[in-house]
C-alpha positions as CSV (number, residue, x, y, z in Angstrom):
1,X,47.3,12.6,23.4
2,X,47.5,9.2,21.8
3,X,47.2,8.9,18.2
4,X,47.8,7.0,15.4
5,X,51.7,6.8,13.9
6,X,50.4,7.1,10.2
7,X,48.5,10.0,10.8
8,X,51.3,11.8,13.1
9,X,53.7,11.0,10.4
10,X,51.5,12.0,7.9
11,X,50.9,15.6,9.5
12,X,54.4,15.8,10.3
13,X,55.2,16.1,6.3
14,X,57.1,13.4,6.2
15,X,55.0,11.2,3.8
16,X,51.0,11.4,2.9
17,X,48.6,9.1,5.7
18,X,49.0,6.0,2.4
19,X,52.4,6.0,2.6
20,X,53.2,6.2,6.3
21,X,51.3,3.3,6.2
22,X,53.3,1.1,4.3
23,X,56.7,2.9,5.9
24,X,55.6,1.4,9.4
25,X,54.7,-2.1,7.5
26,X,58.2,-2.1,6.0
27,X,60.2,-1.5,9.6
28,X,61.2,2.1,8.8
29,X,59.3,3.6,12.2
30,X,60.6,3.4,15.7
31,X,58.9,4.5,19.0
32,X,61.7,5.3,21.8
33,X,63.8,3.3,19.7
34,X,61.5,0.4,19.7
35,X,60.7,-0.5,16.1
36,X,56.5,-0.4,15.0
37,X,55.2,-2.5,12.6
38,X,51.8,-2.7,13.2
39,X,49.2,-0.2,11.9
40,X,46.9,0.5,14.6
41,X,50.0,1.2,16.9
42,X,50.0,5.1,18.5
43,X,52.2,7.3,19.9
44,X,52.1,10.6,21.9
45,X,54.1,13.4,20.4
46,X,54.2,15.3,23.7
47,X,56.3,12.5,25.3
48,X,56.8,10.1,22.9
49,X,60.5,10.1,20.2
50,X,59.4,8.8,16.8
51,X,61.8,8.3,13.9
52,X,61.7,7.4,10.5
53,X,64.7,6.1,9.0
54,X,66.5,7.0,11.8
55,X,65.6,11.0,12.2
56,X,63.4,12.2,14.3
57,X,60.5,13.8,13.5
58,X,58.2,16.8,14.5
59,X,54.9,18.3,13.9
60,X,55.8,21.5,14.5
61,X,56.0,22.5,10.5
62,X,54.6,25.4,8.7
63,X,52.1,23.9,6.2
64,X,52.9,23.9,2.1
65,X,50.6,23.3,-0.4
66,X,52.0,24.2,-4.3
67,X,50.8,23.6,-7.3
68,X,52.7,22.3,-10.4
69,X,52.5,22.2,-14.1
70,X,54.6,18.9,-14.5
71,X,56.0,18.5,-18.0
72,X,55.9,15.1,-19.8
73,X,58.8,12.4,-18.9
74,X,58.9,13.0,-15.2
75,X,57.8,10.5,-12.5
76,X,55.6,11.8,-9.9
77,X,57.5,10.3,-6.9
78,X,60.2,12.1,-5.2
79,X,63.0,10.0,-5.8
80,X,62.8,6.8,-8.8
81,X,65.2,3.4,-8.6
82,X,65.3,3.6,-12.1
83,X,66.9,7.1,-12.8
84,X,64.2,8.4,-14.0
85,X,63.8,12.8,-13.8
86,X,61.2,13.0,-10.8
87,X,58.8,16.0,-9.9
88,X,60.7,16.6,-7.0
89,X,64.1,18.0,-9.7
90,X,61.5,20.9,-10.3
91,X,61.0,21.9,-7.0
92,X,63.9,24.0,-7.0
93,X,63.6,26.7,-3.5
94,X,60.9,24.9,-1.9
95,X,62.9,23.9,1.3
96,X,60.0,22.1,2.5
97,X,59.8,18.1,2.2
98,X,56.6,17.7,0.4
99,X,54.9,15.0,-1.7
100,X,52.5,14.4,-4.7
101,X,48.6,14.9,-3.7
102,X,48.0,12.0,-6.4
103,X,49.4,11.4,-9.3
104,X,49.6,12.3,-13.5
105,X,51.4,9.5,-15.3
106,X,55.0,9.5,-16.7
107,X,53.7,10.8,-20.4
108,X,50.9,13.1,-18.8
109,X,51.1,16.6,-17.7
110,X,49.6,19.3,-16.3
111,X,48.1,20.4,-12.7
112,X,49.6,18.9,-9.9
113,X,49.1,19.6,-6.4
114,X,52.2,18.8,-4.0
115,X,51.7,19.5,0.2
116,X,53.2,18.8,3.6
117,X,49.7,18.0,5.1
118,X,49.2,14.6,5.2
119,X,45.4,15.3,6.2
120,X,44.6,17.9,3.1
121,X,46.7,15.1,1.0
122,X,44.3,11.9,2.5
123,X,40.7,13.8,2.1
124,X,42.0,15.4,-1.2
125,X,42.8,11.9,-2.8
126,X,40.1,9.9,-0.7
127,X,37.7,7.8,-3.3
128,X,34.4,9.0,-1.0
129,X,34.9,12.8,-2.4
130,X,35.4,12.3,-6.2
131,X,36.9,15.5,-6.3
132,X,36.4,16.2,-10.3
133,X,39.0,16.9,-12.8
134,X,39.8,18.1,-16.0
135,X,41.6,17.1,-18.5
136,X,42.9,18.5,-22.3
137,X,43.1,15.5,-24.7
138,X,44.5,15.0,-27.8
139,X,43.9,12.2,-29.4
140,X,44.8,10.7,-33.3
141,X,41.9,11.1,-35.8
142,X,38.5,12.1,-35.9
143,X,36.6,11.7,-33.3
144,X,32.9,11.3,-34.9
145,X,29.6,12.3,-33.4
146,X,28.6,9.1,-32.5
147,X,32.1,8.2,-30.9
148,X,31.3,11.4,-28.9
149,X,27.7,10.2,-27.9
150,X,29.3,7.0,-26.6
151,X,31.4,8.9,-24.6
152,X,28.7,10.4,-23.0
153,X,26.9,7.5,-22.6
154,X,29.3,5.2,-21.1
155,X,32.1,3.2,-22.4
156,X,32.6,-0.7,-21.3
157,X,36.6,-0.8,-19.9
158,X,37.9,-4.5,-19.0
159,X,37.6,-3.3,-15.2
160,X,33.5,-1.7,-15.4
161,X,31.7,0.9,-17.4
162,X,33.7,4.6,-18.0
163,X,31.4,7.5,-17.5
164,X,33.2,10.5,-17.4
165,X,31.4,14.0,-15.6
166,X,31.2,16.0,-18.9
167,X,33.6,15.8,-22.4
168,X,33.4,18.0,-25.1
169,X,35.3,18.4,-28.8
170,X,37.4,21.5,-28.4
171,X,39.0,21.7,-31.9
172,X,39.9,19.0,-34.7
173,X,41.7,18.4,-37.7
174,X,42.1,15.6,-40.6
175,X,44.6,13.7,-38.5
176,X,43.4,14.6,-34.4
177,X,41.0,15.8,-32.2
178,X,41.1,18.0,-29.2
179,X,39.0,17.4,-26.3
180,X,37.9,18.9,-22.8
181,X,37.3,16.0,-20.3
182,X,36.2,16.5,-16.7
183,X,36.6,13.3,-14.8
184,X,35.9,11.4,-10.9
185,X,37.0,8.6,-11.6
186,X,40.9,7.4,-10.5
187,X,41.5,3.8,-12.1
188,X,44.2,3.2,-13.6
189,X,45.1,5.4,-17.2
190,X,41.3,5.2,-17.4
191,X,41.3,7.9,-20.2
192,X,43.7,6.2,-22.3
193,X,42.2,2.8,-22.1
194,X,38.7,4.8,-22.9
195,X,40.4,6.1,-26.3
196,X,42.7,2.9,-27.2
197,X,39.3,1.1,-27.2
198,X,37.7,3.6,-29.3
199,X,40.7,3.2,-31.6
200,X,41.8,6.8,-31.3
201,X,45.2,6.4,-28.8
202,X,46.1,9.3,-27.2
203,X,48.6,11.7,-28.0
204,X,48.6,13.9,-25.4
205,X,46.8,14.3,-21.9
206,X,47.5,17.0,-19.9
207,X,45.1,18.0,-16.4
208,X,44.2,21.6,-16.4
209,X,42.0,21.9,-13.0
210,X,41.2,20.4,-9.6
211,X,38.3,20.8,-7.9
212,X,38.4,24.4,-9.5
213,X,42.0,24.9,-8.9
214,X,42.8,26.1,-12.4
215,X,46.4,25.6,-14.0
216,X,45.7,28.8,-16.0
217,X,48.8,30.7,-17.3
218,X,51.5,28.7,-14.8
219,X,54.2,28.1,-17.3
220,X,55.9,24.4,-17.6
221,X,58.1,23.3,-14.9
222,X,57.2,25.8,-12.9
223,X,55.3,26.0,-9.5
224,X,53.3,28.3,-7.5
225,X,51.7,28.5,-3.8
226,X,47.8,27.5,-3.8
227,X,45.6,30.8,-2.8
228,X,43.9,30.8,0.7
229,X,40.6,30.5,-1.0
230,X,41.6,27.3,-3.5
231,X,42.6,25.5,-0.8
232,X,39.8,26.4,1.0
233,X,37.4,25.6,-2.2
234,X,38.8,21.6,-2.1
235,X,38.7,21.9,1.2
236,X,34.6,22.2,1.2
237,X,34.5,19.3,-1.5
238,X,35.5,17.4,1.4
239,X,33.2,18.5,4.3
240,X,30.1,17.5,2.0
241,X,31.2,14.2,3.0
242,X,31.3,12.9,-0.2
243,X,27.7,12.7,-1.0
244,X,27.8,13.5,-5.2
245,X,31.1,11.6,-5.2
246,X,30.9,8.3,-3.0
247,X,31.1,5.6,-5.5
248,X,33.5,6.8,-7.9
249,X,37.2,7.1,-7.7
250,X,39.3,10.3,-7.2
251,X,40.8,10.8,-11.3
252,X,44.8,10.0,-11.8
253,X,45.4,9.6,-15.0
């Protein structure tokens, strides 16, 4: 059966459905050794060889999906140009190739979710869904009452209004505040611009749930397997077909 290249690369593990995409665009796909560089090319994995980079691939692979409590000062990529420690140094016994579902930012930490299946990656991440999450916040000073009600409200950001799902003070002292902050929406270090505009930067952001999948008591730098019935819970954020979610983004911060 013919189907698309991204989405047989993608569900072959090599890469999520985004970047397969931009693997064919840069000339790293061939077809019976012809090289593919447009999109809507397909293949047929019953009698069709496909490579990337050179090695075939297969998607015949027994599905992963982990999730990780990424420290602070890693990139979530699997490999950096600049030297940088990457998620993937943590993955340590997981002989599968799999990728970040998302992303947390260099200084973040927290929950992340890292798969093999590029479809559970795509609908996971896809804007429609606005799969919520939550985040612990720390940020300098006190955060007053009416700060809080802003919040709440709606915050004007240089790219549109910030409204995040729900945000609540958690604990505070003279010098910072902690915060609970579910989010759905994925623009870029959206929390921190909320806060630098407020005038209380950010200290610390780390994401404690998914779509219900809880970090709990998962120590730093370590990793477990997702439970049949968490993946199954995002997995039914998806089939509503986005509904609650369609206009916002999917939150990476």
């Amino acid at each position: 059966m013919l189907e698309r290249l991204q989405k047989i690369i993608a569900r072959a593990g090599v890469a999520s459905r985004r970047a397969s995409e931009k693997m064919i665009l840069e000339g790293r796909v061939s077809v019976n050794g012809v090289v593919v560089t447009e999109l809507g090319s397909k293949a047929d994995t019953e009698k069709d060889e496909i490579r990337v980079d050179g090695k075939a691939i297969t998607t015949d692979v027994t599905k992963v999906y982990l999730v990780l409590n990424k420290p602070a000062g890693f990139v979530t990529t699997l490999s950096d140009p600049e030297g940088r420690p990457t998620v993937a140094d943590l993955l340590r016994g997981v002989t599968e190739r799999v990728y970040p579902v998302g992303r947390l930012d260099y200084d973040s930490e927290g929950l992340l979710l890292l798969t093999n299946d590029g479809e559970f990656a795509l609908r996971v991440q896809h804007p429609r869904y606005g799969i919520p999450r939550t985040y612990l916040v720390k940020v300098r000073g006190v955060l007053r009452q009416g700060e809080l009600k802003k919040i709440q409200d709606g915050v004007m950001l240089e790219d549109g209004v910030f409204v995040p799902l729900d945000v609540k003070v958690e604990k505070q002292n003279p010098l910072s505040t902690w915060l609970r902050m579910t989010i759905a929406d994925g623009r870029n270090r959206v929390i921190r611009r909320l806060f630098d505009v407020l005038g209380h930067p950010v200290a610390r952001l780390a994401r404690v749930s998914i779509g219900g999948v809880e970090l709990g008591s998962l120590k730093e730098r370590e990793y477990r397997h997702l439970k049949k019935r968490e993946i199954e819970q995002l997995l039914r954020y998806v089939s509503r077909e986005g509904k609650a979610g369609r206009k916002r983004r999917p939150a990476d911060d």
